[in-house]
N, C-alpha and C positions, 0 to 999 in steps of 0.2 A: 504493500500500500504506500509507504512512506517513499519505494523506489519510484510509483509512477507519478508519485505526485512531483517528486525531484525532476525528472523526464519531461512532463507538461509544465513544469516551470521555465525550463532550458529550452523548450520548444517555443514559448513563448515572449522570444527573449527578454523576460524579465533580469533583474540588476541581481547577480550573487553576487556575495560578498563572502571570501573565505576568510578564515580563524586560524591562523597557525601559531605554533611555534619556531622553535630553535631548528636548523636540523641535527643529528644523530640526539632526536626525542627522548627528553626522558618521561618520566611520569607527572610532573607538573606541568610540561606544556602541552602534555596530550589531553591531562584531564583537565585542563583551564580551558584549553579550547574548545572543546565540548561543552564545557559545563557555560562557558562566552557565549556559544553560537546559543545554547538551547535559550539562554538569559534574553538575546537583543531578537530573535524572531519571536518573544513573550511579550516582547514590549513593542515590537511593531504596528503600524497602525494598518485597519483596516485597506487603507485607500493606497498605500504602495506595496508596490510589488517586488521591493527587494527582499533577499531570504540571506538567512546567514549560516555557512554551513561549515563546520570544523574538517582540516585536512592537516594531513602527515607531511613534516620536510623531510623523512629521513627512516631507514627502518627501525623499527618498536625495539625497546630491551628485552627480555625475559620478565622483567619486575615489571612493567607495565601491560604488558601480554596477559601477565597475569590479574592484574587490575580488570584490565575490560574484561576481560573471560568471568572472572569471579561475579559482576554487575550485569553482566548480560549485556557490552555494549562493542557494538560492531567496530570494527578497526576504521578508524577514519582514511580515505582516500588518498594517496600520495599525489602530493604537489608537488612538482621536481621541482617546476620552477615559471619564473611570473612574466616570460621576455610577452610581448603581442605576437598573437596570432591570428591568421585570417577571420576565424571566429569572434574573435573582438572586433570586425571590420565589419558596417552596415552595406553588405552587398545589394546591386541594384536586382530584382527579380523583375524575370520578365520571363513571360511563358512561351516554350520551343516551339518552333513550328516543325510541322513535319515535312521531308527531302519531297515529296509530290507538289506541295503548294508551290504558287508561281512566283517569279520575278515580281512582277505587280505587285501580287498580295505583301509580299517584304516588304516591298518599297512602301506601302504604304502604312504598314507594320512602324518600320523606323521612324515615316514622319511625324507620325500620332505621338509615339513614344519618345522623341527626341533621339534615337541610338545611330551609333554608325557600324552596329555590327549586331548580328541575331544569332540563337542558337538553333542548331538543328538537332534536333531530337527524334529520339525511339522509344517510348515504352519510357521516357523520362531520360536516357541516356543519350551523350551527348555523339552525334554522330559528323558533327561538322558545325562550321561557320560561316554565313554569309557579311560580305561586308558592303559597304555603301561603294568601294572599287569595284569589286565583285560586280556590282550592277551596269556600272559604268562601262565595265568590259563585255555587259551582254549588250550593250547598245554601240556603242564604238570600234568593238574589234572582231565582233560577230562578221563576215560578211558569207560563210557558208549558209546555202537554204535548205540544205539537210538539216540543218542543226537542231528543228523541232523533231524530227525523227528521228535523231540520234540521242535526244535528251527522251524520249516519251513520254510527249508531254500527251496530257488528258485534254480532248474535246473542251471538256467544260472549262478547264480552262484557260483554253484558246477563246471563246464567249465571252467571258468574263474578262479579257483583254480587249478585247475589241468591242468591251460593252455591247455584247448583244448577247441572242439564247441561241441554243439548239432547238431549231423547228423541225427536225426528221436527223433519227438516228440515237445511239449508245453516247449517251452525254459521258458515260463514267467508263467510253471508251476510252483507246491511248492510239495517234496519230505514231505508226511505228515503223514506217518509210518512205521511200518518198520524198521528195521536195515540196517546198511552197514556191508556186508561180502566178501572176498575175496574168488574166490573160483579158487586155488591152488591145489588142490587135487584130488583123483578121481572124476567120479561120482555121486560114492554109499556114497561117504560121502558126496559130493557137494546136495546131496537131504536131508540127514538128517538134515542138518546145514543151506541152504537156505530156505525160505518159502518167500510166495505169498505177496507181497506188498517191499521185502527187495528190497534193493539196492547192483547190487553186483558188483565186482573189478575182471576183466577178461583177460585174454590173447589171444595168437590168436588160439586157439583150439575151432574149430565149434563145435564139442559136447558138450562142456561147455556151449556155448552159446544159444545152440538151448536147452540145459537141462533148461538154465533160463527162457528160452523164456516160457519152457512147465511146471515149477512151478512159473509161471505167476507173474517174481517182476515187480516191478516197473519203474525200473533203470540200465543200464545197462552202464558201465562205461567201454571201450574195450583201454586197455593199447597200449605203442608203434605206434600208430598212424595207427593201423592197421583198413583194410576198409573190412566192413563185408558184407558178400553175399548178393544176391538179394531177395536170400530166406527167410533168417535171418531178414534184413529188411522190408520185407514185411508182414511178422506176427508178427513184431515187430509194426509196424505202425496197423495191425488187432488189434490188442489187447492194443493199445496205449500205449505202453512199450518206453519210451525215452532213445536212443543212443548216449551216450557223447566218440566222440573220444577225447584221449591223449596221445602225443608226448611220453611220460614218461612210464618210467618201473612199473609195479606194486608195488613194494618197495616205490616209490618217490610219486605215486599216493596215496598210503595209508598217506604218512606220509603227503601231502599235501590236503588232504578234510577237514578234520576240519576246513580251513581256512574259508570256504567256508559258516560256519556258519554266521548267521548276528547278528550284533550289538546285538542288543535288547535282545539276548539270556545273554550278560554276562554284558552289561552297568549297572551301579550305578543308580536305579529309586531313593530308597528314602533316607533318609536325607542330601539331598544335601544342600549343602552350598553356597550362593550366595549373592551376593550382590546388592543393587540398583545404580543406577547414584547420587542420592541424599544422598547416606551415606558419613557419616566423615572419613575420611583419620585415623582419631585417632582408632577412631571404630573400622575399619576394622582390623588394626594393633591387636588389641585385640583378635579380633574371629580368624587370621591368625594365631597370637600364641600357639594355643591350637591344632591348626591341623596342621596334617603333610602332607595335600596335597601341589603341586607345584602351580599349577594356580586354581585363582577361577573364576566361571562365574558371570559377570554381567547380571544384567536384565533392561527391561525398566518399565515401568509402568503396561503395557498389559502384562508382560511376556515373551518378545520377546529377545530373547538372542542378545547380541550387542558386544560381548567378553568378555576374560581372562582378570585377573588384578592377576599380582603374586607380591611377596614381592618385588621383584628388579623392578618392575615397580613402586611402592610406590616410591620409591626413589628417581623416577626423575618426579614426581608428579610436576604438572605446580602451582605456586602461584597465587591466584586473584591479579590480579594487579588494583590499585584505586591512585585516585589523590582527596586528603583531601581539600576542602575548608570549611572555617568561625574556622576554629580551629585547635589547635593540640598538645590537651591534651588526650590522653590514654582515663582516665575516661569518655571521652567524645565523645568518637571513637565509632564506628563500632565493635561490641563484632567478637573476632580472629584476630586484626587487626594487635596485633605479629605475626601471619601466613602470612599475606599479603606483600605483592612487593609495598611499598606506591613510586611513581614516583613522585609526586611531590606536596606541600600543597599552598596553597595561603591561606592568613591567616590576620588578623589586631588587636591579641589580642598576651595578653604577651605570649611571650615562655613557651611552659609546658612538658610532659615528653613524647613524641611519640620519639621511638627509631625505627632507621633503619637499614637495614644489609648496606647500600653504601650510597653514597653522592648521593640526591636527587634538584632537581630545587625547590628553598623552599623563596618566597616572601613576606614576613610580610611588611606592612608599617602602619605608624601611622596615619591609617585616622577611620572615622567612622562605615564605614562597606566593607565588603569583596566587593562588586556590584561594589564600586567604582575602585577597582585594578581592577576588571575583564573589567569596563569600559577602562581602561587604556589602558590594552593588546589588546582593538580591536583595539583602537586610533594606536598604536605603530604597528601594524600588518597591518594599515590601510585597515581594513574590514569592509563594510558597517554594521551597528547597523538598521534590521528592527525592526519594529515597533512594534512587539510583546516584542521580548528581548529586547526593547526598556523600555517599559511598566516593565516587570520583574524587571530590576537593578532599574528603579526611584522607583519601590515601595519595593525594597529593601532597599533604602539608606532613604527614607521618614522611615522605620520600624525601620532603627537600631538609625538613628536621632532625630526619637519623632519631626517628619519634623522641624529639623535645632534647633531643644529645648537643644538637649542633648550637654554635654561639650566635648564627644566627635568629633561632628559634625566638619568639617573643612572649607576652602572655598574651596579645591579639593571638598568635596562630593556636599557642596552644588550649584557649577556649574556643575558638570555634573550630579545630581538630575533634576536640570532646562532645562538644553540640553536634556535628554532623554525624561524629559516631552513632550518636542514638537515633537520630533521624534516619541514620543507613541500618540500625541494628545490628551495628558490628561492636567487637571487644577490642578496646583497642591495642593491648600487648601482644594477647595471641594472632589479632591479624596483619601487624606490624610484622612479629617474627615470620610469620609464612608468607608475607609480601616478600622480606628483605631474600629469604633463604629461597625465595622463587628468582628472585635478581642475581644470587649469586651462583643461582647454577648454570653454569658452563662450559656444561661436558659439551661435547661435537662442534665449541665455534674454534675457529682461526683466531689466530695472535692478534691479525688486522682488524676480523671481527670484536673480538674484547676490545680494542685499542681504543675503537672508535663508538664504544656502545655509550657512550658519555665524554663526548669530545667537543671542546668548546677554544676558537681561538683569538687572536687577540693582536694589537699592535700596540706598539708603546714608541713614537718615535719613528726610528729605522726599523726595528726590533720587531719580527712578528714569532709570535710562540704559541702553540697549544699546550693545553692541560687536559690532557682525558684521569678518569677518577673509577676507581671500583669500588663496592663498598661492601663490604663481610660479616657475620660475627662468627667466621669461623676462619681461625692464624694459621690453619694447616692451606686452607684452600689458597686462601691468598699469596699463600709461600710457593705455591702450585702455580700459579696465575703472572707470580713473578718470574717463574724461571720458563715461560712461553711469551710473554710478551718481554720480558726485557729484549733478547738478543733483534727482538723486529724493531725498537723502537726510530733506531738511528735508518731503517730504511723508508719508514715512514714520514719520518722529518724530510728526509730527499723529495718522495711523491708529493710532499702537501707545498714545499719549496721554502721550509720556515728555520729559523735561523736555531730552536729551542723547540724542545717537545720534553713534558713534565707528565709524571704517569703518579698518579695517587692511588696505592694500597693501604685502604681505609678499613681502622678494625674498628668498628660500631663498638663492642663490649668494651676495648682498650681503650676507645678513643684518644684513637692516633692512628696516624701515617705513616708508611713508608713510602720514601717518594724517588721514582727511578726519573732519570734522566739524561738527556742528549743533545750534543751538539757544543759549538765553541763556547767557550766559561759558561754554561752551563750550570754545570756542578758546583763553580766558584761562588755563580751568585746566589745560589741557596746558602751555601754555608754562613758566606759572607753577611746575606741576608736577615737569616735566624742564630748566625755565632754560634755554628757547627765546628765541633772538633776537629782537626783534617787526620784527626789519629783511626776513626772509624772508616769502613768503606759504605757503610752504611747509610743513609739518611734518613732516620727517624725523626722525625716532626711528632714529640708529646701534646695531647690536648688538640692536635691539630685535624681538624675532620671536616671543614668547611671551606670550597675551594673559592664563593664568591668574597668570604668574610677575611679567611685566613691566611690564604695562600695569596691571594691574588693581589691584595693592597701590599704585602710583604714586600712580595716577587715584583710588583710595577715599582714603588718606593726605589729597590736596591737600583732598577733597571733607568729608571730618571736619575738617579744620580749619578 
């Protein structure tokens, strides 16, 4: 239910708006953002139609995996990332015609429409393009008179170009050899110059017409809207010879058949240029530059033409709009997140470098984790907290607290940690230890995998470093955890291109750290830092379990000076 209503939203191109956090997610920005989006689509007002809907930068840990699974809450959809894409672009629709319909009917398809190029469609799929040249070419360069039989074109219409009907004959026949000729002249030449299948352009002289009728064309096209005998028609209809009257003078009728051809005869089959819904706005920009058409088509996935996107449509190209919670650091962002419309961050770590085009609703406070502001905002909105998103923020604010251990911890989180508890009808130490001991299991990942399952990075200056964190209450596993990620660390500092990478083995029960590290003075500026002995090889950081509170004002301090 919930998917299709999602589906007829997107269909409707109504305004989403995603909810994210950090990427390599941990449990406060997965369950802030959920518990954000379910908070602002409660408060939204009947009469718009924006919807606000929580997504993943990054994949889930174990300790949050096990959150939603425990609440019963579906894994939010991975954002990779925010660059534009065709789908943010308002494409022009316009409905295909089909390769039978004529020259004329285009032309006057475009004028009504303002376009200088149409699609040709099948069954919705894009089979060609006619352009306003294209036309140009069936009047200017045409000068074979096979060319209506070689294109086969339909009776009807040829009528419909030369604004007249079919008065005898298969209107939803097809003219399929043969030439068009005028026959102007005698006769003795009207027999040399007509033969049997041609199409010919007449006036109102019965000898003419009865001479066609007896070299047996095809088509008899009878100018000025003149109406032919009983005779005439009657062996025209013997011999299934089809009678197109026309208002028009022989002159205007000649100059007007070619119209008559269809599409398909001059449309552009191959190498068409088009684009998908899912291409990048950059992209497109690139492959536009190189060609000199006006409008290109889009396609969907099957094929199915959904319209134009020309350069001036780029331009007013719609931004993803996103409201940032648990952070709002750049590096930490949603890859294109300078392309994005950011509305607004809730956030509870220091100020970092996310730049915006305008002044956004932007909430930092000094408490322990984001769960807790967002508890706030239902309190102040006075919106009931079920019991699910109840669940979510207390084991958000148990995650980012190391439950009430960590020195960020405040007495804001840790009463409304306790009030959600009951609200979720959870205990909060038993489900603290089966949260933490579900986050530290990490039998079958990769070094890379652990490295990264809490990896946050950072600039100071020149200076760019990450800090990824594990966190335990058990000193055996951690000692385990150290002797597979240490030896990767230094190649991972290469891949991410950073001058410093800092690894925290966090024992919850000890509280403390062991903190691995790499890259040039490195090791110096910890010591240096915290007035580390150089007798150890060790680096135990006592008391130390907080990487926004502890580590990082330490580590930036040593690193500015």
């Amino acid at each position: 239910m919930l998917k299709e209503f999602a589906e007829t939203v997107e269909n409707n191109n109504s305004r989403k708006i995603y909810v994210v956090g950090h990427q390599n997610p941990d449990t406060d920005s997965i369950c802030s953002a959920i518990a954000y989006a379910n908070l602002k689509n409660k408060l939204r007002s009947s009469e718009t139609e924006d919807t606000f809907e929580a997504r993943r930068a990054g994949q889930l840990n174990e300790e949050t995996q096990y959150v939603l699974k425990r609440f019963g809450v579906k894994v939010p959809k991975l954002l990779s990332n925010l660059r534009l894409q065709v789908k943010n672009v308002d494409l022009r629709k316009i409905e295909g015609l089909r390769s039978s319909v004529s020259i004329k009917r285009a032309w006057s398809t475009m004028k009504k429409e303002k376009l200088k190029t149409l699609p040709v469609t099948r069954n919705q799929k894009l089979e060609g393009l006619i352009t306003v040249g294209d036309i140009a070419t069936s009047y200017m360069d045409v000068y074979d008179s096979t060319a209506l039989a070689e294109a086969r074109t339909q009776y009807r219409n040829i009528a419909s170009a030369v604004e007249g009907k079919v008065a005898q004959g298969n209107q939803h026949g097809y003219f399929l050899k043969g030439k068009v000729g005028i026959a102007a002249s005698g006769l003795e030449q009207m027999k040399e110059f007509i033969k049997e299948d041609d199409l010919v352009i007449l006036g109102n002289r019965e000898e003419a017409q009865q001479c066609a009728i007896d070299l047996n064309v095809s088509c008899m096209v009878i100018c000025q809207g003149i109406r032919v005998s009983k005779s005439i028609q009657a062996q025209a209809e013997q011999r299934q010879i089809v009678i197109i009257i026309s208002p028009h003078d022989i002159f205007t009728v000649a100059r007007l058949i070619n119209q008559s051809i269809p599409v398909k005869h001059f449309m552009t089959r191959d190498g068409l240029v088009a684009f998908r819904m899912w291409d990048y706005v950059d992209d497109v920009k690139e492959v536009m530059a190189k060609k000199k058409f006006r409008d290109f088509p889009v396609l969907d996935r099957k094929g199915h033409f959904l319209g134009f996107i020309s350069r001036r449509r780029l331009l007013s190209a719609r931004k993803k709009q996103v409201i940032l919670v648990d952070h709002n650091e750049k590096s930490q962002a949603v890859d294109g997140i300078e392309e994005a419309d950011v509305l607004e961050i809730i956030d509870h770590h220091r100020l970092g470098s996310i730049e915006t085009m305008g002044p956004v609703f932007f909430r930092n406070q000094p408490v322990g984790c984001t769960a807790t502001i967002i508890y706030q905002m239902y309190q102040e909105e006075q919106i009931e907290i079920e019991p699910m998103i109840a669940g979510l923020l207390c084991s958000a604010i148990l995650s980012d607290t190391l439950m009430f251990r960590s020195p960020t911890c405040t007495p804001m989180d840790e009463a409304a940690a306790k009030r959600l508890a009951r609200i979720a009808g959870i205990e909060v130490e038993t489900f603290s230890k089966e949260m933490f001991n579900a986050g530290s299991n990490l039998k079958g990942k990769t070094a890379e995998e652990i490295c990264f399952l809490d990896f946050k990075q950072f600039t100071v200056g020149d200076t760019s470093f990450g800090v990824g964190q594990v966190n335990s209450m058990n000193a055996s596993e951690l000692k385990e955890i150290k002797q597979r990620v240490g030896p990767y660390l230094e190649k991972a500092r290469k891949n991410r291109k950073l001058n410093m990478i800092f690894f925290m083995l966090t024992n919850i029960v000890e509280e403390s750290t062991e903190l691995l590290c790499t890259g040039e003075s490195a090791k110096e500026q910890i010591m240096l830092a915290y007035d580390l002995s150089s007798e150890s090889d060790r680096l135990v950081l006592k008391g130390v379990v907080s990487r926004k509170k502890q580590l990082l004002p330490t580590l930036v301090a040593a690193l500015q000076q």
